[in-house]
C-alpha positions in Angstrom: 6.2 4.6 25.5 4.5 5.4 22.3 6.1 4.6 19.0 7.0 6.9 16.7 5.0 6.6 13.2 6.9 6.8 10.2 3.5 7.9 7.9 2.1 11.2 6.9 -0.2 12.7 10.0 -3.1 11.0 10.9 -3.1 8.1 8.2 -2.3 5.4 11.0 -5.5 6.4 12.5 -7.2 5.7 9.3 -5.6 2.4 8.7 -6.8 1.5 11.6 -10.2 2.6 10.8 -10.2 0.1 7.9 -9.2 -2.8 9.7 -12.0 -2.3 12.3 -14.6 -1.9 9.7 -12.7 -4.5 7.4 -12.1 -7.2 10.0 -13.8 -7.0 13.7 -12.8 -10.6 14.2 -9.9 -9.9 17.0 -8.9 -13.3 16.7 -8.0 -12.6 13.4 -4.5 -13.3 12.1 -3.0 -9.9 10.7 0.4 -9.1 9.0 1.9 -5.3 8.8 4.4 -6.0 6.3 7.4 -3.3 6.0 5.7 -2.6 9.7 8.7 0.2 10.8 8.9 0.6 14.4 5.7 -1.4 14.7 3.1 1.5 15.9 0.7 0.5 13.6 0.4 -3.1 15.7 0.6 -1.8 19.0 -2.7 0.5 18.4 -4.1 -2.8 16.9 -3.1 -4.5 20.3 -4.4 -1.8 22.1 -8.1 -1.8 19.8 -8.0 -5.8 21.0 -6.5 -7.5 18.1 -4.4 -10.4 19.5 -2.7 -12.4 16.8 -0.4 -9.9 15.1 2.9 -10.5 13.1 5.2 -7.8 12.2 8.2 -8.3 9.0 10.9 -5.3 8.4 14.2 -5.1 7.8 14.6 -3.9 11.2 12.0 -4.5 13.3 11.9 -3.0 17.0 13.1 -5.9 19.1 10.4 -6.2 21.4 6.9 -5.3 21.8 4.4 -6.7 23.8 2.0 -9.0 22.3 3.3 -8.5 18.9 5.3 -11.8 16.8 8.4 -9.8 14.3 10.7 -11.3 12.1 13.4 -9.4 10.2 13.6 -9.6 6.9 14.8 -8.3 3.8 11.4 -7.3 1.4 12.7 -8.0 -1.7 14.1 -11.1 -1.0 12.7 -14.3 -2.4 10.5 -15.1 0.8 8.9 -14.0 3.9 8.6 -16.1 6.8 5.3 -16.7 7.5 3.1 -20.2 6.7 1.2 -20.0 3.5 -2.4 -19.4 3.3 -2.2 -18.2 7.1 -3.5 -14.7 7.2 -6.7 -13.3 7.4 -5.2 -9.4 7.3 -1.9 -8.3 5.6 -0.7 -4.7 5.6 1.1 -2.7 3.9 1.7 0.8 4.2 4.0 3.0 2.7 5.9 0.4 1.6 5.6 -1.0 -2.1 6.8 2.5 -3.3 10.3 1.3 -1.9 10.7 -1.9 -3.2 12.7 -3.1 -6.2 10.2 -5.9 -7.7 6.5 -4.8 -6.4 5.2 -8.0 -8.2 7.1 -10.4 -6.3 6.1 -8.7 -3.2 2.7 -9.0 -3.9 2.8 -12.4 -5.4 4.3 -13.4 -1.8 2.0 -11.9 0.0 -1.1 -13.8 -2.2 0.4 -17.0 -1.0 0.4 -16.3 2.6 -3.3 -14.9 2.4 -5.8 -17.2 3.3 -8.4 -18.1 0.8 -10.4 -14.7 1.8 -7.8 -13.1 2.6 -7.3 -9.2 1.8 -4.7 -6.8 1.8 -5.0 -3.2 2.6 -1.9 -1.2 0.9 -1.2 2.6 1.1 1.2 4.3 -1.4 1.9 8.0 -2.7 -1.0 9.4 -4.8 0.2 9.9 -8.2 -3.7 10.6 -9.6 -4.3 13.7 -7.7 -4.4 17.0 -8.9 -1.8 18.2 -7.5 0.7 15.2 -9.5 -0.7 16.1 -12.5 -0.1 19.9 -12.3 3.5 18.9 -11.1 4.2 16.9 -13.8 2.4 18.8 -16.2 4.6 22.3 -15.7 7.9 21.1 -14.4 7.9 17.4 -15.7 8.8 16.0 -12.5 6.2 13.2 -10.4 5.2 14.5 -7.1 6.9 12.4 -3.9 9.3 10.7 -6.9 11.3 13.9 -7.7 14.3 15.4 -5.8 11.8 16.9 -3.2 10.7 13.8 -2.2 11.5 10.5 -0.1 15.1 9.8 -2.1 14.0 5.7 -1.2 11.1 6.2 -3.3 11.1 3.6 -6.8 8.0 2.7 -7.5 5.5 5.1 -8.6 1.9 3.3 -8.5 -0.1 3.9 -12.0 -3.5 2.1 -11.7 -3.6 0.9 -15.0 -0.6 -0.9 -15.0 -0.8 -1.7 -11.6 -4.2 -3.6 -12.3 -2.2 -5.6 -14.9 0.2 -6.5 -12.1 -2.2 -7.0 -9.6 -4.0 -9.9 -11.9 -1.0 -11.5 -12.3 -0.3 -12.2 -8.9 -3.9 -13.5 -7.9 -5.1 -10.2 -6.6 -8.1 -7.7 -7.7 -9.2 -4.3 -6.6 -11.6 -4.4 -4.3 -12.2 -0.8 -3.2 -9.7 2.4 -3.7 -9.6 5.9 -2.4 -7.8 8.9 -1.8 -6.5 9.8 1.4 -7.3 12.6 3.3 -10.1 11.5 2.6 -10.8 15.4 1.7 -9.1 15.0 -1.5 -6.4 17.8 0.1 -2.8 17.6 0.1 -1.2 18.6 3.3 2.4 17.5 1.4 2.3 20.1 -1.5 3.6 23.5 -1.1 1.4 27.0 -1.1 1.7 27.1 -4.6 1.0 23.8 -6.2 -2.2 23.9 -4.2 -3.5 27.0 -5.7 -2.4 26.2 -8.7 -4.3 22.4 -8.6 -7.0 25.0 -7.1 -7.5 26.8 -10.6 -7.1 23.4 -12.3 -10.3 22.1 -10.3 -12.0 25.4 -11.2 -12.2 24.3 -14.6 -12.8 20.9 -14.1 -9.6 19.2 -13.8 -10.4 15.9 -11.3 -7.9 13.4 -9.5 -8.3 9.7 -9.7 -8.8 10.0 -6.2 -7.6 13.5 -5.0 -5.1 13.1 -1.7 -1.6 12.5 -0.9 -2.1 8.8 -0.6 -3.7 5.9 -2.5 -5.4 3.5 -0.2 -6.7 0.2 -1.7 -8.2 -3.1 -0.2 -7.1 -6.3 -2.4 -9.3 -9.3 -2.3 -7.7 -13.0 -3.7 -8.7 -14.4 -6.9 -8.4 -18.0 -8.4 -6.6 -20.0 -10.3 -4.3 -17.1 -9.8 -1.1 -19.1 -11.3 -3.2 -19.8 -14.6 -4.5 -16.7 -15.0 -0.9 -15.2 -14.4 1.0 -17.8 -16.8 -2.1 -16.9 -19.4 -1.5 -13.4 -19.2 2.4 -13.4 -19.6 1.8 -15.7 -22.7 -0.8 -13.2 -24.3 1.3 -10.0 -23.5 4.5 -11.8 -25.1 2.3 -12.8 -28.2 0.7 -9.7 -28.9 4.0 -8.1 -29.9 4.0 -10.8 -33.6 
């Protein structure tokens, strides 16, 4: 029986690209974190992948191969040993959470040393956000036509603030499709980002999601205390 994907067409299938080119080890320990019905980890299964873990607040309650624990995301900890994963995932999931930094900050302690973690999120860089926003005020998949779960818009210049705090740094980004289209705006927002092109207007990436691949950094706790003394002493 195949599982139903709860994503936007087709970017399963380019997460999994990622993770083929990202890890080929099969032996490879890899966390889907927020992992839904678990799709994603069976098409790992099925590429040859063997030691996959799946968290969720509902996870399916059995498929084959595949280790899943339920659990709440923004609670305080997920259950999983520290410094035990080669491969965390997370897609379409920090947009719904109510504290993206401790998620992330739990996540950096169960990643191994060189450790990564791939995340996809809504795209609020593209073209097509900024023309939303721009003419009717409202941010694209955050406003009333969007997923009403949504919280947590990701801005990458804030975001990168976040991300050093929790022991984490950028290690590639990019738009998906990787087109730069948005399959998810209507007719007319489309044309309209269309004209904006015409004259120049660019999207940091274009696309109706933001895909980026997080590496570890060290003497993350240091370099987090550090930076929440500066940006409290800055303000005298």
């Amino acid at each position: 029986m195949k599982l139903t994907e709860r994503a936007n067409d087709g970017l399963h299938a380019h997460v999994i690209d990622q993770v083929l080119k990202t890890l080929p080890e099969r032996g490879a320990d890899i966390l889907d974190v927020g992992c839904g019905t678990g799709a994603l980890l069976a098409q790992l299964r099925d590429h040859g992948y063997r030691r996959l873990t799946g968290l969720d607040i509902s996870p399916p309650a059995d498929v084959a191969g595949i280790r899943f624990h339920a659990v709440d995301l923004d609670g305080p900890t997920l259950p999983v040993a520290d410094q035990s994963v080669d491969l965390a995932l997370a897609v379409e999931v920090i947009e719904h959470l109510e504290n993206p930094g401790a998620f992330l900050a739990g996540i950096r302690s169960k990643l191994r040393p060189s450790g990564q973690l791939l995340i996809t999120t809504p795209n609020v860089h593209s073209v097509e956000a900024r023309v939303r926003w721009l003419l009717l005020g409202k941010l694209k998949q955050f406003d009333p036509l969007g997923d009403p779960t949504h919280l947590y818009p990701v801005f990458g210049f804030a975001f990168a603030r976040l991300l050093k705090r929790c022991g984490l740094t950028v290690r590639n980004s990019w738009g998906f499709p990787l087109d730069g289209s948005s399959p998810t705006s209507r007719r007319g927002l489309r044309a309209l980002a269309g004209i904006a092109r015409a004259v120049g207007a660019t999207g940091s990436p274009d696309g109706d999601q933001l895909c980026m691949l997080l590496a570890c950094t060290q003497d993350h706790r240091t370099a987090c205390l550090d930076d929440k003394i500066a940006s409290v002493t800055s303000h005298y």
